[in-house]
Biopython code that builds the backbone (N, CA, C, O; Angstrom):
import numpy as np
from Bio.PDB.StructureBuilder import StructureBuilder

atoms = [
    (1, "UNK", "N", (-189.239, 68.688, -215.073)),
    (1, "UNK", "CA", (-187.881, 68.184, -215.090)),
    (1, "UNK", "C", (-186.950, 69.296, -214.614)),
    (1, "UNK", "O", (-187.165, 70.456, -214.964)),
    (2, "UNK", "N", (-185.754, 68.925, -213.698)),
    (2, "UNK", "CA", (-185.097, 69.636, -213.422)),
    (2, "UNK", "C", (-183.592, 69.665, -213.968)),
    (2, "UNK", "O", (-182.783, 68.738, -213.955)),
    (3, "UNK", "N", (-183.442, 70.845, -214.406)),
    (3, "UNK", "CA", (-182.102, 71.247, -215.084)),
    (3, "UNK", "C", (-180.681, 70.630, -214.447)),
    (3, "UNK", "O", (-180.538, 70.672, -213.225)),
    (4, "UNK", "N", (-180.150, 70.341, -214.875)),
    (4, "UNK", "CA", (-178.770, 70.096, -214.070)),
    (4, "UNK", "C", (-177.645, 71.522, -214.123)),
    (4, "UNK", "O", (-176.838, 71.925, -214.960)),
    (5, "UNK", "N", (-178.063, 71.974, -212.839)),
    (5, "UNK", "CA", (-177.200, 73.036, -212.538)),
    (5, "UNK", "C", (-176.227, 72.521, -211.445)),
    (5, "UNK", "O", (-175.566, 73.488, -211.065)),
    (6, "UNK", "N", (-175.873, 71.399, -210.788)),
    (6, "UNK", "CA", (-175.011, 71.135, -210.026)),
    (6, "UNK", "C", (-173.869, 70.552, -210.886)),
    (6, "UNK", "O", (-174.221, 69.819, -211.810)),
    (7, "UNK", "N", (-172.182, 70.837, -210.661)),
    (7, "UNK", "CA", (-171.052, 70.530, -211.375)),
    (7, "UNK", "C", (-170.827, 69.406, -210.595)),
    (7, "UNK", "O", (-171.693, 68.615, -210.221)),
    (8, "UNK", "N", (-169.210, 69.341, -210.276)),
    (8, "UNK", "CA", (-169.034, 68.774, -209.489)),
    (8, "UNK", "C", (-167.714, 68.899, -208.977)),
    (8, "UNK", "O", (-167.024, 69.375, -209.878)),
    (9, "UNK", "N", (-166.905, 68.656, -207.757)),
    (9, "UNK", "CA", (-166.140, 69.590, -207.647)),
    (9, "UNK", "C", (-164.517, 68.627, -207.551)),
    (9, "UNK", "O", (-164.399, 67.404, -207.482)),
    (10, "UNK", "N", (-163.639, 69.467, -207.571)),
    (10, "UNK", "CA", (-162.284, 68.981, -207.970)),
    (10, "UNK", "C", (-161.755, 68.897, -206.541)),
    (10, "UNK", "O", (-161.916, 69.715, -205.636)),
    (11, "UNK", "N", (-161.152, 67.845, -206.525)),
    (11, "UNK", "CA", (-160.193, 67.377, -205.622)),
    (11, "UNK", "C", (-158.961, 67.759, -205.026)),
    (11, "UNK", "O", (-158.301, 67.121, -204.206)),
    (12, "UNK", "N", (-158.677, 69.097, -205.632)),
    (12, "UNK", "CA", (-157.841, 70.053, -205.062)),
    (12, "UNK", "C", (-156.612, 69.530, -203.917)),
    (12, "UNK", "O", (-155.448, 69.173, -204.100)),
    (13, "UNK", "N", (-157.384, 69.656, -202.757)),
    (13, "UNK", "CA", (-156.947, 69.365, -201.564)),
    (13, "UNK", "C", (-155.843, 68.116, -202.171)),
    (13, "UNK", "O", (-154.799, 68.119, -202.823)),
    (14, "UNK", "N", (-156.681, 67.142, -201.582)),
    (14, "UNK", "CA", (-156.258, 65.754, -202.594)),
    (14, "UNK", "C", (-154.882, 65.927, -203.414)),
    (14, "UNK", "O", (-153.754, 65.806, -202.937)),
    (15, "UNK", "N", (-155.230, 66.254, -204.820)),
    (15, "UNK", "CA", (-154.286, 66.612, -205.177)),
    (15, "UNK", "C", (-152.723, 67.452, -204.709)),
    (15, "UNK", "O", (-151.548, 67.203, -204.980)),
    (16, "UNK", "N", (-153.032, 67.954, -204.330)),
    (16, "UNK", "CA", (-152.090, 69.309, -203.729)),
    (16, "UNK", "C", (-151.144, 68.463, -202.510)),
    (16, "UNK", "O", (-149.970, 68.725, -202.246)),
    (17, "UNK", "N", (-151.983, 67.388, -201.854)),
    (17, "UNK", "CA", (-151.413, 66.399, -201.002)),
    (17, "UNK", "C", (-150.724, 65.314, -201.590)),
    (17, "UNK", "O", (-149.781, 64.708, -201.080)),
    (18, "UNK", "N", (-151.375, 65.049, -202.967)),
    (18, "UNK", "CA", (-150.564, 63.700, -203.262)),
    (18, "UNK", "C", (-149.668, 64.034, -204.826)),
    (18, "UNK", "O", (-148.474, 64.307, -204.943)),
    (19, "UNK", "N", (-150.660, 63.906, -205.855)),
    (19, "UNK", "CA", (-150.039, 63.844, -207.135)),
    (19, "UNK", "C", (-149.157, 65.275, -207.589)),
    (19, "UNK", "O", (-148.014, 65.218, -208.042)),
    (20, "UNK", "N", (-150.086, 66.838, -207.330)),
    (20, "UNK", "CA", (-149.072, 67.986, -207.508)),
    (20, "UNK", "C", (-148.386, 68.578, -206.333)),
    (20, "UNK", "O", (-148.180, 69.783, -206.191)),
    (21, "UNK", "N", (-147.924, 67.305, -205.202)),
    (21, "UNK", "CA", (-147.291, 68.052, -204.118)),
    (21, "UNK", "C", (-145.854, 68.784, -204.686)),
    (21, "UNK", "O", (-145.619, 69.963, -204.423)),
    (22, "UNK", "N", (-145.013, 68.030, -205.415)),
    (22, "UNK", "CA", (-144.138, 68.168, -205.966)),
    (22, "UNK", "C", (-144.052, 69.405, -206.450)),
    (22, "UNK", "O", (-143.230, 70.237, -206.067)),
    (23, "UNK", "N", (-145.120, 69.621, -207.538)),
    (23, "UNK", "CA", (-145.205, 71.043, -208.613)),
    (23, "UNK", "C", (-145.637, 71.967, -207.750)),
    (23, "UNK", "O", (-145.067, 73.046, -207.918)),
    (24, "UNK", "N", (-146.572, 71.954, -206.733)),
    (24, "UNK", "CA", (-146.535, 72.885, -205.696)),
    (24, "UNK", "C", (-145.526, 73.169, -204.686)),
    (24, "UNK", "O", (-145.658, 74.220, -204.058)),
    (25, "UNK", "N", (-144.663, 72.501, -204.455)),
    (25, "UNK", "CA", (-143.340, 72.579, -203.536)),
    (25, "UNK", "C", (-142.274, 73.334, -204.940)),
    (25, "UNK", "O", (-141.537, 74.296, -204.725)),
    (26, "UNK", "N", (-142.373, 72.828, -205.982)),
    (26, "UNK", "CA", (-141.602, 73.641, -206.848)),
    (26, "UNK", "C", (-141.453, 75.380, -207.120)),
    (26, "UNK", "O", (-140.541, 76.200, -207.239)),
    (27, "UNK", "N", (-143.229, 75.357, -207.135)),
    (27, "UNK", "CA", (-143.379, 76.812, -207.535)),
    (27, "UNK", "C", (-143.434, 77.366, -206.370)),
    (27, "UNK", "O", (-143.149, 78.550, -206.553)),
    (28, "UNK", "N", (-143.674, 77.152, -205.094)),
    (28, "UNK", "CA", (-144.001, 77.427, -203.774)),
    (28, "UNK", "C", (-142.768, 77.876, -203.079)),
    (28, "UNK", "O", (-142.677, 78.619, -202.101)),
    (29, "UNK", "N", (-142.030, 77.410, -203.622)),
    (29, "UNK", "CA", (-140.287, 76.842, -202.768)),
    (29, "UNK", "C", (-139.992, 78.680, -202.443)),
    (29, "UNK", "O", (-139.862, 79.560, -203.294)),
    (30, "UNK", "N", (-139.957, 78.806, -201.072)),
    (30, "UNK", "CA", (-139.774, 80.181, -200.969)),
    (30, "UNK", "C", (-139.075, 80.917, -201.280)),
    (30, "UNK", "O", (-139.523, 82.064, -201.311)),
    (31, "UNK", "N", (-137.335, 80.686, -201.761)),
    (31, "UNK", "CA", (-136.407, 81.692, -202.256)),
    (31, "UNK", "C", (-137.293, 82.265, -203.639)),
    (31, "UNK", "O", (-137.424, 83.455, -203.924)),
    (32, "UNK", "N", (-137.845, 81.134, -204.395)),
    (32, "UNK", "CA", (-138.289, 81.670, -205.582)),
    (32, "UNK", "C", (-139.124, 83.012, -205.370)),
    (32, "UNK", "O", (-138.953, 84.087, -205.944)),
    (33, "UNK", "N", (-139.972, 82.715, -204.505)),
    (33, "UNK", "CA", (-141.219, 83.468, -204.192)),
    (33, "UNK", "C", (-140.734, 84.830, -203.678)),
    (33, "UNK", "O", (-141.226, 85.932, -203.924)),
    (34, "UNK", "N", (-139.496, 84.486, -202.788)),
    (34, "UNK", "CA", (-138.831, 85.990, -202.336)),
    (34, "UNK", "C", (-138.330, 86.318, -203.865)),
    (34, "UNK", "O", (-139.080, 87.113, -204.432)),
    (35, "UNK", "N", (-137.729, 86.075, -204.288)),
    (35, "UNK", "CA", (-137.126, 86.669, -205.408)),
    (35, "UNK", "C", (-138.120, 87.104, -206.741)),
    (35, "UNK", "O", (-137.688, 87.594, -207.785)),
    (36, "UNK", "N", (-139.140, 86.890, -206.531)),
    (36, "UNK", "CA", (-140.240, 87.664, -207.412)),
    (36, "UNK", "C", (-141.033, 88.716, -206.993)),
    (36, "UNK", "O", (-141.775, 89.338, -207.752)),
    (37, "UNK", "N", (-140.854, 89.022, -205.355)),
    (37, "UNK", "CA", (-141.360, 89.472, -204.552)),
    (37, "UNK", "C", (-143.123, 89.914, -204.899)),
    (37, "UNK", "O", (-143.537, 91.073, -204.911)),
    (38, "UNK", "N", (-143.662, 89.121, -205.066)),
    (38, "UNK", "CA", (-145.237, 89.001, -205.209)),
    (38, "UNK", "C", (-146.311, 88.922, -203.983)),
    (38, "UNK", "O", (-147.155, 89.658, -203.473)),
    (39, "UNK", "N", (-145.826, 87.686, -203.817)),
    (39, "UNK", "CA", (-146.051, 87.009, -202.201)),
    (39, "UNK", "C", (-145.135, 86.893, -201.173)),
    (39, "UNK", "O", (-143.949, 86.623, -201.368)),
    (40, "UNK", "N", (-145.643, 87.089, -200.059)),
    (40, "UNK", "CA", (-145.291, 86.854, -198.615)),
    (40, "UNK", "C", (-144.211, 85.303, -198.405)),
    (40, "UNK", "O", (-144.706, 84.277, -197.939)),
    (41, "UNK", "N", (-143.042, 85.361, -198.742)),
    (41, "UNK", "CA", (-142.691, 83.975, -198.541)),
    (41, "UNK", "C", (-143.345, 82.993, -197.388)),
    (41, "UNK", "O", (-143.793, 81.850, -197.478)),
    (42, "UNK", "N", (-143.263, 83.600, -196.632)),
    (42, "UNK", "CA", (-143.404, 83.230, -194.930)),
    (42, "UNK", "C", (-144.858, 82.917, -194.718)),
    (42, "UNK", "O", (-145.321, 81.987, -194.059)),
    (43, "UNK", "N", (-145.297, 83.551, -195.174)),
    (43, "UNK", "CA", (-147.586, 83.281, -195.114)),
    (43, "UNK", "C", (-147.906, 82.015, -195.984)),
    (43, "UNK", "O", (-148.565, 81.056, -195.582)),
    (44, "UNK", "N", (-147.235, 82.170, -197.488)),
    (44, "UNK", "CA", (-147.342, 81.345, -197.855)),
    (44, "UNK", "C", (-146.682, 79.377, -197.859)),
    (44, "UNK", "O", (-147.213, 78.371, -198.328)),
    (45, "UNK", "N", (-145.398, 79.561, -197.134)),
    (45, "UNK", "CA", (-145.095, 78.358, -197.203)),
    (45, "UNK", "C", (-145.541, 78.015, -195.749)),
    (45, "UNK", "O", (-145.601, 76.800, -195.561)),
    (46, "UNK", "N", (-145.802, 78.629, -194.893)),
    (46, "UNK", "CA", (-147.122, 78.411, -193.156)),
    (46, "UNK", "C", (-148.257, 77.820, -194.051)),
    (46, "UNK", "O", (-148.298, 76.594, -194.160)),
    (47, "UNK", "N", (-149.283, 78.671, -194.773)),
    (47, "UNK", "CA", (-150.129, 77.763, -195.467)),
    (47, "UNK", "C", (-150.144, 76.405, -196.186)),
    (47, "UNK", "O", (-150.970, 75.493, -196.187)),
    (48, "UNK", "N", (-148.679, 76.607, -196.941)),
    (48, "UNK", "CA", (-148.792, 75.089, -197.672)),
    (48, "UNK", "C", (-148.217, 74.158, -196.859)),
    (48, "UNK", "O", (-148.032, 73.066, -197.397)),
    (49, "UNK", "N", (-147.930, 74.252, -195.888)),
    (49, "UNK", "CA", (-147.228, 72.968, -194.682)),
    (49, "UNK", "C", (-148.282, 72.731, -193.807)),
    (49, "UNK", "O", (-148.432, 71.599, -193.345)),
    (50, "UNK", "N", (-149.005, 73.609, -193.526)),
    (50, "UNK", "CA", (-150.162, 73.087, -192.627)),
    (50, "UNK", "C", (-151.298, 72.578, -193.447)),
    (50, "UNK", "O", (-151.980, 71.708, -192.906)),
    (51, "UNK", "N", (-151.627, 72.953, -194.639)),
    (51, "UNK", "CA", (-152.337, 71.824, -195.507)),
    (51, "UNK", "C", (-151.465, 70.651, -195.847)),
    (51, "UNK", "O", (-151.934, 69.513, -195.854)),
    (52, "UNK", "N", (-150.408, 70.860, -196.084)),
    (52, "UNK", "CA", (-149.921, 69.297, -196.347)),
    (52, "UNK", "C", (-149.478, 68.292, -195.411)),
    (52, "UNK", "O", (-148.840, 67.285, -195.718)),
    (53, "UNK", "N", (-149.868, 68.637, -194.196)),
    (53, "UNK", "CA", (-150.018, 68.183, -192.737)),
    (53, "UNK", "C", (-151.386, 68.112, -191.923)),
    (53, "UNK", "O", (-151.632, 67.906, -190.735)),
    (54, "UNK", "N", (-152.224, 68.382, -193.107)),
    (54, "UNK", "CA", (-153.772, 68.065, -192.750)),
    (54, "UNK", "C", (-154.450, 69.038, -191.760)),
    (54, "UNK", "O", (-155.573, 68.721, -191.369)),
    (55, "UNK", "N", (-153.898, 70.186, -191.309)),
    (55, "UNK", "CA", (-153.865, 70.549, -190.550)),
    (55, "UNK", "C", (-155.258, 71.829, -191.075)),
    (55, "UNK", "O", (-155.846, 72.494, -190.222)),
    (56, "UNK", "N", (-155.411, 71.888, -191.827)),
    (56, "UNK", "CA", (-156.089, 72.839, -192.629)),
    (56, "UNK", "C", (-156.153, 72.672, -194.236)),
    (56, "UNK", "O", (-155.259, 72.400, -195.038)),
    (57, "UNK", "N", (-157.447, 72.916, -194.409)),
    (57, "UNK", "CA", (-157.690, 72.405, -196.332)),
    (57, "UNK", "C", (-157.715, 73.978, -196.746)),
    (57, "UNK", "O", (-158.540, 74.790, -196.329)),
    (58, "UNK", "N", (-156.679, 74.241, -197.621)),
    (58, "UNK", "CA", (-156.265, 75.267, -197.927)),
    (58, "UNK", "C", (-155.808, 75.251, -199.607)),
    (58, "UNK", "O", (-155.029, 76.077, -200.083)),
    (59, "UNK", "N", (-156.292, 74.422, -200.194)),
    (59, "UNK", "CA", (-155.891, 73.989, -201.391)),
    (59, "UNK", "C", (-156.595, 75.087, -202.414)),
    (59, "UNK", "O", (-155.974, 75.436, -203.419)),
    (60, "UNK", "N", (-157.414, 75.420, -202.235)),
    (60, "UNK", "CA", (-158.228, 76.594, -203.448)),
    (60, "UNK", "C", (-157.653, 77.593, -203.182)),
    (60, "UNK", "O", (-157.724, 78.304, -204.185)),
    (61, "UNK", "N", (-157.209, 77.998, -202.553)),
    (61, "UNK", "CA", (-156.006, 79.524, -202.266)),
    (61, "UNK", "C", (-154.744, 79.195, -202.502)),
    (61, "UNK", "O", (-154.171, 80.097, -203.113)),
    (62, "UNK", "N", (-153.988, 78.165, -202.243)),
    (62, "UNK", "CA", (-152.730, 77.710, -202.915)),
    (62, "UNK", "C", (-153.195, 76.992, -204.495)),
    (62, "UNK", "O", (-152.295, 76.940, -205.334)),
    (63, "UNK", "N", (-154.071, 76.649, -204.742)),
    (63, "UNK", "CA", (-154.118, 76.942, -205.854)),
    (63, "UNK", "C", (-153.997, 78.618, -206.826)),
    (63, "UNK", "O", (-153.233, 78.909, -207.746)),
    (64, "UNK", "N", (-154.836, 79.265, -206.305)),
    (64, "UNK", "CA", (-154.841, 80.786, -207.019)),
    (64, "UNK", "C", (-153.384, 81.308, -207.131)),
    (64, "UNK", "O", (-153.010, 81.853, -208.169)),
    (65, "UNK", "N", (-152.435, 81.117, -205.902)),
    (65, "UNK", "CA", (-151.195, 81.029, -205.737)),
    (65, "UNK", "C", (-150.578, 80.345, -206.862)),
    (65, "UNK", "O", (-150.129, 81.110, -207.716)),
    (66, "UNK", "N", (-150.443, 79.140, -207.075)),
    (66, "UNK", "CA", (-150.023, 78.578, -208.205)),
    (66, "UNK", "C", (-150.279, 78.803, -209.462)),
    (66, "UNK", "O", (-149.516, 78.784, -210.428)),
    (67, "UNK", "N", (-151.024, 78.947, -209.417)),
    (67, "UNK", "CA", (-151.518, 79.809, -211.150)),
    (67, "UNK", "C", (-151.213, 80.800, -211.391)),
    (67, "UNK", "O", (-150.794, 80.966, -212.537)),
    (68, "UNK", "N", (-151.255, 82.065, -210.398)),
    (68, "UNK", "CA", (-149.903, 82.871, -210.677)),
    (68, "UNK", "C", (-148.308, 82.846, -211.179)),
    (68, "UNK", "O", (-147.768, 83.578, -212.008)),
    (69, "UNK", "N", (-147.771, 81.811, -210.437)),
    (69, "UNK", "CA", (-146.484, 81.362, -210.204)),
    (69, "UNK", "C", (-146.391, 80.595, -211.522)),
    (69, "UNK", "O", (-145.456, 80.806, -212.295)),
    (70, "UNK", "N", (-147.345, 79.711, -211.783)),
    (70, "UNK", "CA", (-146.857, 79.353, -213.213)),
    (70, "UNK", "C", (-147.623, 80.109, -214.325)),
    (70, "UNK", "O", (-147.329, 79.624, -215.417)),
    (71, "UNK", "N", (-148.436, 81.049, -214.415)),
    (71, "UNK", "CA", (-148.725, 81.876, -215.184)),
    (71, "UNK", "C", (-146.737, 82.861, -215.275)),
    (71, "UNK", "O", (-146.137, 83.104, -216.323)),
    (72, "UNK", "N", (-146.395, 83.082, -214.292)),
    (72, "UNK", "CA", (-144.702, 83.805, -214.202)),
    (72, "UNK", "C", (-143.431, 82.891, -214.751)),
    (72, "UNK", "O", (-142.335, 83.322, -215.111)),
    (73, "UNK", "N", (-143.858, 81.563, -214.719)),
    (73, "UNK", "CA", (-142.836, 80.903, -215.397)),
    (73, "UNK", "C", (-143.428, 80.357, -216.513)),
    (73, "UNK", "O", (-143.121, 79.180, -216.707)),
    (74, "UNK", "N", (-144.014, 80.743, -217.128)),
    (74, "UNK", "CA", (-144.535, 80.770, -218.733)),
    (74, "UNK", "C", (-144.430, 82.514, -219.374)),
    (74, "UNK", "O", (-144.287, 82.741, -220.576)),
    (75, "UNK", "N", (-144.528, 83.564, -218.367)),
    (75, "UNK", "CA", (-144.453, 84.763, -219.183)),
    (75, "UNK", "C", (-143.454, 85.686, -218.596)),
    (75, "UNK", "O", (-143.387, 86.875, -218.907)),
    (76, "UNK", "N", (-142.915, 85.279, -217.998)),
    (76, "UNK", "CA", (-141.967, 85.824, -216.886)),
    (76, "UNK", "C", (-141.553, 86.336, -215.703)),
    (76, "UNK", "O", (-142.687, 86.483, -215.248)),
    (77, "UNK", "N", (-140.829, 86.738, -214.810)),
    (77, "UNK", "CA", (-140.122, 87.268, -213.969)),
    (77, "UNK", "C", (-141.160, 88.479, -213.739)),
    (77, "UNK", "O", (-141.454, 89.231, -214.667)),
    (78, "UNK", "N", (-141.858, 88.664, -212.061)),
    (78, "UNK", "CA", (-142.568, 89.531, -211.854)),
    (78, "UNK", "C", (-141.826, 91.363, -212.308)),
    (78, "UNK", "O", (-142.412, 92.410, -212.582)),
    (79, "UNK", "N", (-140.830, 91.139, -212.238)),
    (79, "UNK", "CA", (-140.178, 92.511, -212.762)),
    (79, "UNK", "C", (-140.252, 93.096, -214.262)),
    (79, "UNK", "O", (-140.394, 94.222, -214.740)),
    (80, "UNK", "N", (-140.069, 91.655, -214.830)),
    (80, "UNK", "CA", (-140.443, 92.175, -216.273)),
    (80, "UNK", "C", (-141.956, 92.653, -216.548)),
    (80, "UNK", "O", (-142.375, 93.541, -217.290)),
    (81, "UNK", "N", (-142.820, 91.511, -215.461)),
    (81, "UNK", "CA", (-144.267, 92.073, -216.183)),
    (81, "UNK", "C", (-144.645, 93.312, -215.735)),
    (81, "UNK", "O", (-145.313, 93.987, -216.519)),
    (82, "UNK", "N", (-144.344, 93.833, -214.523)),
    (82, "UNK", "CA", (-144.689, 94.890, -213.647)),
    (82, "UNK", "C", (-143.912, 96.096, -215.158)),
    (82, "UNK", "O", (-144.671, 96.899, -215.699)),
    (83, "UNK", "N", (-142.384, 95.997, -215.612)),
    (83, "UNK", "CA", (-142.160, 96.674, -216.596)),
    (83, "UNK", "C", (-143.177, 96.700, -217.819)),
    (83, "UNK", "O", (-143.607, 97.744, -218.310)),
    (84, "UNK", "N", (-143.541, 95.294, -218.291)),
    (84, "UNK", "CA", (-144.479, 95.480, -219.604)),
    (84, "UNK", "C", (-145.307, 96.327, -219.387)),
    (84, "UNK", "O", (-145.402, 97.300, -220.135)),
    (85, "UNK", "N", (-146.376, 96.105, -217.947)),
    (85, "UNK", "CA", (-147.602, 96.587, -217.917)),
    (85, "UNK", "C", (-147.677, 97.612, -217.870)),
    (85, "UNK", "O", (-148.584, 98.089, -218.552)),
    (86, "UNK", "N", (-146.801, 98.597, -217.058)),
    (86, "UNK", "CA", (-146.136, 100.141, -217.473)),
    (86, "UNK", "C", (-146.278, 100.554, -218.844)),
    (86, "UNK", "O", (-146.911, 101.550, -219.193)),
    (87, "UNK", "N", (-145.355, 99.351, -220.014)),
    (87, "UNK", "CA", (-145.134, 99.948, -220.927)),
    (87, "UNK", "C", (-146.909, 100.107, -222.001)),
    (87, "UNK", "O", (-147.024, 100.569, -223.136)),
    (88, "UNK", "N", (-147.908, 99.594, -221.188)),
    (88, "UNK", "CA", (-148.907, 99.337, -222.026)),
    (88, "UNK", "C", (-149.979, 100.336, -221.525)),
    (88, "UNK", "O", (-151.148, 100.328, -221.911)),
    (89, "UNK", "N", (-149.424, 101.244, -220.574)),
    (89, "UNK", "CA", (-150.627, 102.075, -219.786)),
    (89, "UNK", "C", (-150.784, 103.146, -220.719)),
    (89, "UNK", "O", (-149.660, 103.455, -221.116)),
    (90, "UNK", "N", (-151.750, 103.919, -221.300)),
    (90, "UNK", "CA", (-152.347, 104.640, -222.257)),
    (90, "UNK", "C", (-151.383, 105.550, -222.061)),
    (90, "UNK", "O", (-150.791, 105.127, -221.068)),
    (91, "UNK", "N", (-150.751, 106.762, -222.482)),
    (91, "UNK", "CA", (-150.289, 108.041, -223.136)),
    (91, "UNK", "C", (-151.072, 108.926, -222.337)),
    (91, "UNK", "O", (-152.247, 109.101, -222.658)),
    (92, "UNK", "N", (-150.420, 109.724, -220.978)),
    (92, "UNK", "CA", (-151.378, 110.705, -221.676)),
    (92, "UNK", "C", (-150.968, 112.586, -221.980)),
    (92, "UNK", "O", (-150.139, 113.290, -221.403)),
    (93, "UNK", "N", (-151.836, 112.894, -222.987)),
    (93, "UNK", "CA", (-151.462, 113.927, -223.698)),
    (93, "UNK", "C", (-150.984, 115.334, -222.597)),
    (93, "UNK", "O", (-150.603, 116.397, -223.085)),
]
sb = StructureBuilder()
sb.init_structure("model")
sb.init_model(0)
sb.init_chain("A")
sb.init_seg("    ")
for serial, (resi, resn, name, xyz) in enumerate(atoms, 1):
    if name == "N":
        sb.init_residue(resn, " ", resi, " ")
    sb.init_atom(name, np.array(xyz, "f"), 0.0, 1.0, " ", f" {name:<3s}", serial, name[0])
structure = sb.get_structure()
């Protein structure tokens, strides 16, 4: 008998085209993106227009993108974290 090691995979693309175009145009929306200065405004909203124009399936990298972006609007403003993470770097003597 053979194990079931195959998953199965998420619809990403799909999605990103239909139901979270919205939440991805939200977090995506480039002033935001300039103003956190993380990402490339310009690379990234070229990527998400030419996937959402079929033009290229680019949805698992604008995803990683998005999970950032709302990982930042659940813990904050790239300036503050770039400050926290400073404030958490070891001492040294």
């Amino acid at each position: 008998m053979t194990p079931l090691s195959t998953g199965f995979s998420v619809p990403i693309d799909a999605w990103l085209r239909g139901p979270l175009r919205g939440y991805a145009g939200d977090l995506l929306e480039p002033g935001r993106l300039r103003a956190q200065g993380l990402f490339d405004a310009k690379i990234v909203s070229g990527v998400l227009h030419a996937h959402l124009r079929g033009v290229r399936n680019a949805g698992h990298w604008l995803w990683n993108v998005l999970m950032v972006q709302a990982w930042l609007d659940r813990w904050g403003t790239s300036a503050r974290v770039a400050q926290e993470s400073r404030a958490l770097e070891p001492l040294n003597p």
